[in-house]
N, C-alpha and C positions, 0 to 999 in steps of 0.2 A: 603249660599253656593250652593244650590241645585238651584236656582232660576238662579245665576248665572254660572254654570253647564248648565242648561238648553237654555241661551241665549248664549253663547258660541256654541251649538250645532244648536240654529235656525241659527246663521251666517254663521257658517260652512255650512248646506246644501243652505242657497242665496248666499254663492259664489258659491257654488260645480254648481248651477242652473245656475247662471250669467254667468259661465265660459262655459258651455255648454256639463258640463260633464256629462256620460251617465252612466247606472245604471251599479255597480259593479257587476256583478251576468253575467256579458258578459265576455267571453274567452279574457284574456291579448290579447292584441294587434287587438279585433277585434272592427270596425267602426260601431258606432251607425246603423241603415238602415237609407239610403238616405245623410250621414256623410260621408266626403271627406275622402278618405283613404291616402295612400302614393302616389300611381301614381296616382293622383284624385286633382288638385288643387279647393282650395276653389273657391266656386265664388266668386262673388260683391254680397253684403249686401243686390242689389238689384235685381238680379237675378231670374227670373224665373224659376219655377220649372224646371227640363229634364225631358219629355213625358215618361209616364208609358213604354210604347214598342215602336218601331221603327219598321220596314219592316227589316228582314233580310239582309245585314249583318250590317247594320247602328249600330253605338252606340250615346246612349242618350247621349245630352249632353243640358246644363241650359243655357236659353238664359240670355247674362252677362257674361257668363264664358268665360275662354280661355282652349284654350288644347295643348300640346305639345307634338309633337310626333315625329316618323321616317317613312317616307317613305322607304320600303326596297327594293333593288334592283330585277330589274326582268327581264331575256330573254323571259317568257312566252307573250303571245299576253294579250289583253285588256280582261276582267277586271282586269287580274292580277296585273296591274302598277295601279289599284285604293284603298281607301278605303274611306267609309263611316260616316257620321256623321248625325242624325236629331236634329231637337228641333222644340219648341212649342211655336208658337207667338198667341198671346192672341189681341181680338177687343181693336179696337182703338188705335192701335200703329201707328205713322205719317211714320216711317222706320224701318227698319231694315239694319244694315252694317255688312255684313260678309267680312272678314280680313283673308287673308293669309300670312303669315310674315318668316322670318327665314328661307329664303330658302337657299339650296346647288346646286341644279338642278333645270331645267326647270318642274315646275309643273302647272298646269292647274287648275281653282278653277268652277265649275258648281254646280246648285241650281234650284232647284225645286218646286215646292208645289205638296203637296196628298198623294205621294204613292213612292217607291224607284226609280219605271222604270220612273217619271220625270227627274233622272240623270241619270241612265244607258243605254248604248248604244250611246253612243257620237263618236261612231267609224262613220264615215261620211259612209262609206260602208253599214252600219247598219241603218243612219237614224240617226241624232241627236234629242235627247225626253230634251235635259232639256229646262229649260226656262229662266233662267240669267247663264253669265259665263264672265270670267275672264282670259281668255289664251294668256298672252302676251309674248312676246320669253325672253327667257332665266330666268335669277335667280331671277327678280325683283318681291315685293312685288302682290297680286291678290285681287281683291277688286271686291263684287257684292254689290251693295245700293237697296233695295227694297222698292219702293215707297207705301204707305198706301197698308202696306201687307193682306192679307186675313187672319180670324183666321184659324190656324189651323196648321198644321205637314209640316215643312221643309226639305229637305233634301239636303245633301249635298255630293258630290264625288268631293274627290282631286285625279287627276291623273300626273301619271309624263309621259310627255313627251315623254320619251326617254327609259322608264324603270329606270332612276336611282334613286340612293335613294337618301333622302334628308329627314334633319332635318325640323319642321316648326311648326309654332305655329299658330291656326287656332281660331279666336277671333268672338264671334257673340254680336251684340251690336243693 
């Protein structure tokens, strides 16, 4: 019985393991570190890590993943109709496709390599700094294809147009 007692409990912790469950001794409801939370969709299986930090005000996100968010409406002037995203493409990648989807308004999709101020500043008054962009009029999807990318930290600003806000789902592949 003990024997069997005991193999009962090595299965119990290979599932608890296989399933991807994290040590009990964590606060109810809180996410592994580096484990998709609630606003956090899983990536792809194959997904690259998301960059330890990002330039202020970018949030990391896993090359592979998607993200869903809202653009929120705004009268204030540029950057306020932006926000940011980076991630981390690794040697030897043929491309990269960054994807903007789900729109309600006119938004803008620009992309960078190095540092944040590769997308910021795209007010033509300012001086445009990124280096691929995607601003075609109105609601229709935004697409940058990066050919035999450099390693290293991407960045990304989606702006709206017009200030308005808009649903979108923002996919790097």
């Amino acid at each position: 019985m003990r024997a069997f007692k005991h193999l009962l409990v090595c299965l119990a912790a290979a599932v608890v393991a296989a399933c991807g469950q994290t040590n009990q001794s964590a606060p109810a409801g809180a996410a592994a570190p580096g484990a998709p939370g609630p606003s956090q969709p899983a990536p792809a299986a194959a997904a690259a890590a998301a960059p330890a930090s990002c330039d202020a005000p970018a949030a990391p996100m896993a090359l592979g993943a998607s993200v869903q968010a809202q653009l929120q409406a705004t009268r204030q002037p540029y950057p306020a109709n932006a926000t940011y995203y980076c991630f981390a493409a690794p040697a030897g990648m043929q491309s990269i496709t960054i994807s903007l989807t789900g729109l309600a308004a006119d938004l803008d999709l620009y992309v960078g390599h190095g540092s944040i101020r590769t997308v910021q500043g795209v007010d033509l008054s300012r001086g445009d700094t990124y280096q691929w962009k995607s601003n075609a009029f109105g609601s229709v999807d935004e697409m940058v294809t990066i050919s035999a990318p450099q390693p290293g930290i991407y960045y990304i600003e989606i702006a709206s147009y017009e200030g308005q806000a808009s649903p979108f789902t923002l996919s790097v592949r």
